[in-house]
C-alpha positions as CSV (number, residue, x, y, z in Angstrom):
1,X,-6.4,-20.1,38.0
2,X,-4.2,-21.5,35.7
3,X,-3.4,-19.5,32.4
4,X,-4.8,-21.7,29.0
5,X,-1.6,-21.3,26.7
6,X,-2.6,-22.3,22.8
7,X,0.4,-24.4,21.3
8,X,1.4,-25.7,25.0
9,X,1.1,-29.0,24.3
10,X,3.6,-31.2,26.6
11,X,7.2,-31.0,25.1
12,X,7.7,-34.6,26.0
13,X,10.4,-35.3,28.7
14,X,13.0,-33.3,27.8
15,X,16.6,-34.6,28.7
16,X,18.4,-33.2,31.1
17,X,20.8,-30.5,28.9
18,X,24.8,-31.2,28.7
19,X,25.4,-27.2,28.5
20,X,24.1,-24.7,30.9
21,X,23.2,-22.5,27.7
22,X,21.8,-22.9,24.6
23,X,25.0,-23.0,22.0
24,X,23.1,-23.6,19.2
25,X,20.7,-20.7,19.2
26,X,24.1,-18.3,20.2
27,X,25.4,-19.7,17.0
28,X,22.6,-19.2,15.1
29,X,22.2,-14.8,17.1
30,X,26.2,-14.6,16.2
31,X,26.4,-15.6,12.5
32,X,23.5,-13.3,11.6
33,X,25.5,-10.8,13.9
34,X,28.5,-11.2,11.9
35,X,26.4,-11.3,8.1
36,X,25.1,-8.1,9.2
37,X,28.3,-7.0,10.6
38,X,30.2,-8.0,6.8
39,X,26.8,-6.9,4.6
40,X,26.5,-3.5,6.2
41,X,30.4,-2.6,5.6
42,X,30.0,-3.8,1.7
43,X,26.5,-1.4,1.3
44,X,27.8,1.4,2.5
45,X,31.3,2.1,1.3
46,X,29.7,4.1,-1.3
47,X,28.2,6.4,0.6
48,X,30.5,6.7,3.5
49,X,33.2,7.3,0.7
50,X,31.1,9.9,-0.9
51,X,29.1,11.4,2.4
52,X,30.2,15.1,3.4
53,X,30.3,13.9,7.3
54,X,31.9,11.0,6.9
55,X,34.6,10.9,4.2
56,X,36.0,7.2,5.0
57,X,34.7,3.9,3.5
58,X,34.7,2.8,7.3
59,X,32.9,4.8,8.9
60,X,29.4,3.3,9.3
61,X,31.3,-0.2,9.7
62,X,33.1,1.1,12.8
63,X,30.2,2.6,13.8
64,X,27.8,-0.6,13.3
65,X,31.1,-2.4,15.0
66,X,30.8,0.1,18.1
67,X,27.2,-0.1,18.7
68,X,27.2,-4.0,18.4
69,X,30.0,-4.0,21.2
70,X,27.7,-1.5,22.8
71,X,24.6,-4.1,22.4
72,X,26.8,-7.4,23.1
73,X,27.5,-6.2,26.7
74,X,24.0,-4.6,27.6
75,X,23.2,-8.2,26.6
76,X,25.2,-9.8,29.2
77,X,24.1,-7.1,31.7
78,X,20.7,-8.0,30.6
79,X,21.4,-12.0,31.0
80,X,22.2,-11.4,34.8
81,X,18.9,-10.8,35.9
82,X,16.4,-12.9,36.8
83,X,13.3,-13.3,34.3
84,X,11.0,-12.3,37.6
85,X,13.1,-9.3,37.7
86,X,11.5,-8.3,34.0
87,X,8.1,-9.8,35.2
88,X,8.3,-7.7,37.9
89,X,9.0,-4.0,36.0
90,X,7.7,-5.1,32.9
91,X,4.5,-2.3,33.5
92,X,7.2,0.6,34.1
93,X,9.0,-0.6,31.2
94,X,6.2,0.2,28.8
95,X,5.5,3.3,31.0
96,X,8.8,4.4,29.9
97,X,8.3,3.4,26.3
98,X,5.6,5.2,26.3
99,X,7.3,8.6,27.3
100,X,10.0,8.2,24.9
101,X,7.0,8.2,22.6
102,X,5.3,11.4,23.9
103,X,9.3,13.0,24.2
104,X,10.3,12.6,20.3
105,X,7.6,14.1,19.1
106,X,8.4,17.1,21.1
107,X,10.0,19.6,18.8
108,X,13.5,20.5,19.2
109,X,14.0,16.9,21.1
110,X,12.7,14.8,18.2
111,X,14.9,14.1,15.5
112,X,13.4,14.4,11.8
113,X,15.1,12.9,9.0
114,X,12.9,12.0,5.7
115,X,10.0,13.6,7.1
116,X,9.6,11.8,10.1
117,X,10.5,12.6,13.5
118,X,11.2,9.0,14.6
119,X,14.7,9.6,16.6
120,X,16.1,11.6,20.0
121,X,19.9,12.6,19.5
122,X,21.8,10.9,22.2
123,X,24.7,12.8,21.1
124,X,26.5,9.8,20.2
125,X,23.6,7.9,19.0
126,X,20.2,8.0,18.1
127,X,17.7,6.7,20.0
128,X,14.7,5.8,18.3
129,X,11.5,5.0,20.8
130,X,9.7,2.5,18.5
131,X,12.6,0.3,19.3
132,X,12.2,0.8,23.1
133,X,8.6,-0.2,22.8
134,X,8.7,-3.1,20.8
135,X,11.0,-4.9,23.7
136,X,8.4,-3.4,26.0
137,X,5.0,-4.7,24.2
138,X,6.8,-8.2,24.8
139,X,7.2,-8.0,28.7
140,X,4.1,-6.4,28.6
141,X,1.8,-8.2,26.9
142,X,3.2,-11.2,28.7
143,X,2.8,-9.9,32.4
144,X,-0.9,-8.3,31.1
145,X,-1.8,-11.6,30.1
146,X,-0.9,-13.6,32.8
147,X,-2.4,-11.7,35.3
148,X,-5.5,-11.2,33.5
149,X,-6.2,-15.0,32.7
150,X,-9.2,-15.8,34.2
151,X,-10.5,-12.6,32.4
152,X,-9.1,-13.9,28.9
153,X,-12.7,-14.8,28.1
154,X,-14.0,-11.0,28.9
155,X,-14.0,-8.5,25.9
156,X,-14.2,-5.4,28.8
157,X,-12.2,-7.0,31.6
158,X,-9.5,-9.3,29.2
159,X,-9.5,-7.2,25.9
160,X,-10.6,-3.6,26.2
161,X,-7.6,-2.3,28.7
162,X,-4.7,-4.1,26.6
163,X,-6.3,-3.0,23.7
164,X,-6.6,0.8,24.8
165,X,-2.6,0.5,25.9
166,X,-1.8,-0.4,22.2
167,X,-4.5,1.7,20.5
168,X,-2.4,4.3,22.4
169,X,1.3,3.5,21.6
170,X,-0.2,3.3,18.2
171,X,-1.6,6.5,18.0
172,X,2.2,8.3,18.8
173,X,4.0,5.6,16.6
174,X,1.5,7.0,14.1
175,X,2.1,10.8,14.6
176,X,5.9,9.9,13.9
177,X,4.7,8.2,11.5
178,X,5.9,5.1,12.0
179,X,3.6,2.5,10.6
180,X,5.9,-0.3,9.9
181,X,6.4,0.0,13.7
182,X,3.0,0.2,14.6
183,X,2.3,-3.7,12.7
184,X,5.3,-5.1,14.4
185,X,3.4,-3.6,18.0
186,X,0.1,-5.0,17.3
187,X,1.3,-8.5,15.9
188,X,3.6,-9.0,19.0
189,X,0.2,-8.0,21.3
190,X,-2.4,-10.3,19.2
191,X,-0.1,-13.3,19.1
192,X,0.4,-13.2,22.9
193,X,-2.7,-12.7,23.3
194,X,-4.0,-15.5,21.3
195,X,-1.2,-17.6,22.4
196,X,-2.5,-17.2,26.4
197,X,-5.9,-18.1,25.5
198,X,-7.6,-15.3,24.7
199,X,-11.4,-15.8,23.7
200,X,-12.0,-16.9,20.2
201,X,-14.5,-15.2,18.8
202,X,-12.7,-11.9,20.5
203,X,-10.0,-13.0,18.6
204,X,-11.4,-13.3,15.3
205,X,-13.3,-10.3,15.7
206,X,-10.0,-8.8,16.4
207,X,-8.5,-9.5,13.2
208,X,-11.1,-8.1,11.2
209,X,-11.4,-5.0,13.3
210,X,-7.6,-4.9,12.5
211,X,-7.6,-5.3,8.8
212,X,-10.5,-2.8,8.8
213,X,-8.8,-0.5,10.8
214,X,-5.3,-0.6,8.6
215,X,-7.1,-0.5,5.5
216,X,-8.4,2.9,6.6
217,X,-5.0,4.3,7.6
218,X,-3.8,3.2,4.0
219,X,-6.6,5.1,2.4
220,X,-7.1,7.8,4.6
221,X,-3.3,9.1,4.4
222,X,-1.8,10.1,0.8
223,X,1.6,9.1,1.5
224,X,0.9,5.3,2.6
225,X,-1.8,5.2,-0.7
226,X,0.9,6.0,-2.6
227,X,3.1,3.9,-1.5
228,X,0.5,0.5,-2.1
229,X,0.0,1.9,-5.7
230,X,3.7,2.3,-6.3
231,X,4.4,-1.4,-4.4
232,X,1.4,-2.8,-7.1
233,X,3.1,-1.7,-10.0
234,X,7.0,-0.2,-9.3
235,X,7.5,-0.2,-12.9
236,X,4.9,2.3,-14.0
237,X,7.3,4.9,-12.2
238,X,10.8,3.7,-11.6
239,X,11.9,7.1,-11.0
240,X,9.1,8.1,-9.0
241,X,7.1,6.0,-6.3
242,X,8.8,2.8,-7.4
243,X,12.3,4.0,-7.4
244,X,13.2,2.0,-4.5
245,X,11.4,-1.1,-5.1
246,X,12.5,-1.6,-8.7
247,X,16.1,-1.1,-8.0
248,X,15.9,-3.9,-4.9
249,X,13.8,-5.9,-7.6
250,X,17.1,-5.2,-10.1
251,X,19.7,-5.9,-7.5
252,X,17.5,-9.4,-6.6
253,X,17.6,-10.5,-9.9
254,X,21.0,-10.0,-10.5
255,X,22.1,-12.0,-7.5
256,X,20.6,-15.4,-9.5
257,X,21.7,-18.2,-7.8
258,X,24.9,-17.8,-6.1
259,X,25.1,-13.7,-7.0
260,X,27.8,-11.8,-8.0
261,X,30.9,-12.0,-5.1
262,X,31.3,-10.2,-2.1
263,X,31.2,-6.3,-2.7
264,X,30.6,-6.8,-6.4
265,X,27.3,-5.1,-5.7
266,X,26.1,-2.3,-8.5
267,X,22.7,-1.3,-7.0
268,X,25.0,-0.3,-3.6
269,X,26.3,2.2,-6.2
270,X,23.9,5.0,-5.0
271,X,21.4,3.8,-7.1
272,X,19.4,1.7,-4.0
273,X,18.3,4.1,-1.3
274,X,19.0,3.0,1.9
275,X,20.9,0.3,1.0
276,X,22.4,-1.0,4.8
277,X,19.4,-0.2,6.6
278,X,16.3,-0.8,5.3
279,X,17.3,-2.8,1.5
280,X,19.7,-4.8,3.3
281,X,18.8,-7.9,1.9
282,X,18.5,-7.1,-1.7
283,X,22.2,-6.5,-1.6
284,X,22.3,-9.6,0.2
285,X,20.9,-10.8,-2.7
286,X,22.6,-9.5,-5.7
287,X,26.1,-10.7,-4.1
288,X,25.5,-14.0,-2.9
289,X,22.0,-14.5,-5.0
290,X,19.4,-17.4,-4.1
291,X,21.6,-19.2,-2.0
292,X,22.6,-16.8,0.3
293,X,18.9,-14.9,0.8
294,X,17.9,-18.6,1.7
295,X,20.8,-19.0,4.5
296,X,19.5,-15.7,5.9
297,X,15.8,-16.8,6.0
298,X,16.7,-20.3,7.1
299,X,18.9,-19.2,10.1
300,X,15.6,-16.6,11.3
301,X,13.5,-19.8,10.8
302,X,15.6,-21.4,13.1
303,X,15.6,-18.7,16.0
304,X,11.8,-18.3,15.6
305,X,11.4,-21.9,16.0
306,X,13.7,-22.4,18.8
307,X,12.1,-19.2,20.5
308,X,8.7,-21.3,20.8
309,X,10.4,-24.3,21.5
310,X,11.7,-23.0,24.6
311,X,8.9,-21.2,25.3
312,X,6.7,-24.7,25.2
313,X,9.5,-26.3,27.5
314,X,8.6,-22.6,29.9
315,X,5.1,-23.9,30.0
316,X,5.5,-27.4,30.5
317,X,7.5,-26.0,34.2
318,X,4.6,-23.8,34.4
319,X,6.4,-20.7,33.9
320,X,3.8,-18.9,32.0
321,X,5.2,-14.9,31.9
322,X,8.5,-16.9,30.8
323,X,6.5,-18.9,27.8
324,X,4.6,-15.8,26.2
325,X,7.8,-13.6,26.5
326,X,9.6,-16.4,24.7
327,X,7.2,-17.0,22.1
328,X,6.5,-13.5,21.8
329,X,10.3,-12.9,21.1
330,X,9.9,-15.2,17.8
331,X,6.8,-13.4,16.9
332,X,8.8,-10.3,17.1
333,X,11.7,-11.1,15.3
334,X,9.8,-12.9,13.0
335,X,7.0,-10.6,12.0
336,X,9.6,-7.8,11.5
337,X,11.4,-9.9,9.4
338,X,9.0,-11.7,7.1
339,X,7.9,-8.0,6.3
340,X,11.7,-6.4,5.6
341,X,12.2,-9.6,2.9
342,X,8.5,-9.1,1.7
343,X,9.2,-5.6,0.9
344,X,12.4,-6.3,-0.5
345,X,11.3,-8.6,-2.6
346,X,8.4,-6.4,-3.7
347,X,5.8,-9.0,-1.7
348,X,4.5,-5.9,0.7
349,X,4.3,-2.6,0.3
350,X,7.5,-0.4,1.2
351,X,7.9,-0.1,5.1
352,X,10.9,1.8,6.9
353,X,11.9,-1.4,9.2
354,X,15.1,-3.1,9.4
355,X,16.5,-6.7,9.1
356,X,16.6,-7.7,12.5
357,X,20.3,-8.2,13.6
358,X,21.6,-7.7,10.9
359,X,20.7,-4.0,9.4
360,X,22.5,-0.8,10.4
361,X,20.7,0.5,12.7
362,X,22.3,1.4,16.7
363,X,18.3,1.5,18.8
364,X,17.3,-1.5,16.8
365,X,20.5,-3.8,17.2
366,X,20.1,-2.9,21.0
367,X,17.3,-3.6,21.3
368,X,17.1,-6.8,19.5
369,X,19.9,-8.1,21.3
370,X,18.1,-7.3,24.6
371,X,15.1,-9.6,24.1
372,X,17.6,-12.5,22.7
373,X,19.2,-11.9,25.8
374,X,15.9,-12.3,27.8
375,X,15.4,-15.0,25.9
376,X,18.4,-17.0,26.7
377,X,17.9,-16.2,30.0
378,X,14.5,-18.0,29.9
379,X,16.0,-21.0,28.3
380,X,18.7,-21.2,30.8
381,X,16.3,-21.0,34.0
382,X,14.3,-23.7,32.0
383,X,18.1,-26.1,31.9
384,X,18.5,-25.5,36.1
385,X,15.1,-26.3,36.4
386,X,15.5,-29.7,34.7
387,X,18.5,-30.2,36.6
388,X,17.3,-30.6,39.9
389,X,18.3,-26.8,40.8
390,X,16.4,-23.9,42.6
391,X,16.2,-20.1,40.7
């Protein structure tokens, strides 16, 4: 049986390509590679000039520099094989993913910082699961949905066992807790699902149980309530709850239109938490202002929109797996994405996720770049294809 795909309309005839790989779209991966390469460097020469361990302005820039060399080549390793190959051991993946899960919360293996045991020491590196999942979810849900497509109508046979894999991922990302993590998970499943046809009403019935279900979490843990009241209103106190938020609110409205110069930052000044992780983009913003938070946004517009694109051109071959890993991969990148900015900007409540790509950051780079990778892969199977040539 043939999976129904939603958004699989025909792509038209597409010409046959001039390049065996996508330039445009490596453009578009390398210059947010290289703004997060730049941003990261100018938010954190304050604190790698004033840290007790590190004691150089460049030391999280050579070490953001090391683990995107690191991430570069396990994304040329990761090009070589064959999407089948990821089709093929995308169930162990998550089986894996879902050990590292068990393992971190393991005490003495699980790393806390902040209050939340989120990271395993590597020795070199931290390793945080969430990371490993989220590339997992993608194959995943993808493979799940493929093989399952004449049961895509079925709430017991279609629904209940992908739901009961995520219900449990969730359950350990929430012991962490990781709760930003936890969204990114369910939104990557839900789209693929909906995007491979899944029942309607299911669906809809799906997103209700959903905003139900997070609502509860908010309200029945202090620490998330507090953080919606202190996203509401960061003003009522700015040196309590809505520390962080009214400083990236600060740092955003100094940036104006075209901010205030590279490195001119104040807010980096140890007065923005987390500035080159998680706040990011609010430096972003207060150095190169409106003009360059819109370059940021516009360039993740682009990927996500070339992510389905070549995931349509997937199903139009009849590569199914290939078109719900793709268009899951844009989901990905852009859910996590859409909700770093919102919180930035004070639109959602604070969440500990990174700008993908760009923030500092060693499991998520990795793992970001590893799905691009995939990605490309996909789109350059899709190019031989419309060249005449076998896989």
């Amino acid at each position: 049986m043939k999976l129904r795909l939603r958004w699989s309309q025909s792509v038209g005839r597409p010409s046959i390509p001039q390049t065996s790989l996508d330039e445009p779209l490596m453009w578009v991966i390398a210059a947010l590679l290289s703004i997060g390469l730049v941003m990261v460097f100018s938010a954190s020469i304050a604190y790698a000039e004033a840290g007790r361990d590190t004691n150089s302005r460049y030391f999280y820039l050579v070490r953001h520099s090391i683990v995107l060399v690191i991430a570069l080549t396990g994304a040329w390793v990761t090009f070589q094989f064959p999407s089948e190959f990821w089709r093929k051991h995308a169930p162990k993946l998550f089986m894996f993913a879902m050990f590292l899960l068990v393992l971190v919360l393991v005490p003495g293996i699980g790393k806390v910082v902040n209050g939340s045991r989120r990271w395993i020491s590597l020795g070199f590196m931290n390793l945080q699961p969430s990371e490993v999942m989220k590339l997992a979810v993608v194959l995943y849900a993808a493979d799940y949905t493929v093989r399952k497509a004449e049961f895509m109508h079925s709430i017991v046979k279609g629904f209940v066992p992908m739901a009961v894999a995520v219900l449990l991922a969730g359950t350990l990302l929430l012991l962490e807790p990781d709760f930003g993590a936890f969204v990114v998970v369910a939104s990557i499943t839900m789209g693929t699902l909906f995007l491979g046809g899944i029942n309607g009403k299911i669906f809809t019935g799906l997103i209700f149980t959903s905003l139900a279900g997070f609502v509860l979490l908010i309200i029945s843990s202090p620490y998330r309530l507090e953080r919606v009241v202190g996203f509401m209103d960061p003003w009522r106190d700015p040196y309590g709850k809505g520390y962080q938020l009214s400083h990236s609110l600060i740092a955003i409205g100094r940036g104006g239109w075209d901010g205030v110069g590279l490195g001119n930052s104040v807010e980096k000044l140890f007065y923005l938490p987390e500035a080159h992780t998680d706040f990011l983009m609010a430096v972003i913003a207060e150095e190169f202002g409106l003009i360059g938070v819109s370059t940021v946004i516009g360039l993740f517009a682009w990927l996500v929109w070339r992510a389905f694109q070549i995931g349509l051109t997937a199903r139009s071959q009849e590569r199914y797996f290939q078109a719900l890993v793709a268009q899951a991969t844009g989901i990905w990148i852009g859910v996590q994405a859409f909700i770093n900015i919102g919180v930035n900007m004070g639109l959602l409540p604070t969440k500990g996720l990174t700008l993908p790509l760009l923030s500092y950051g060693g499991s998520a780079l990795l793992a970001n770049c590893a799905i691009l990778a995939i990605l490309l892969r996909i789109d350059w199977e899709n190019r031989r294809i419309l060249r005449g040539y076998k896989l």
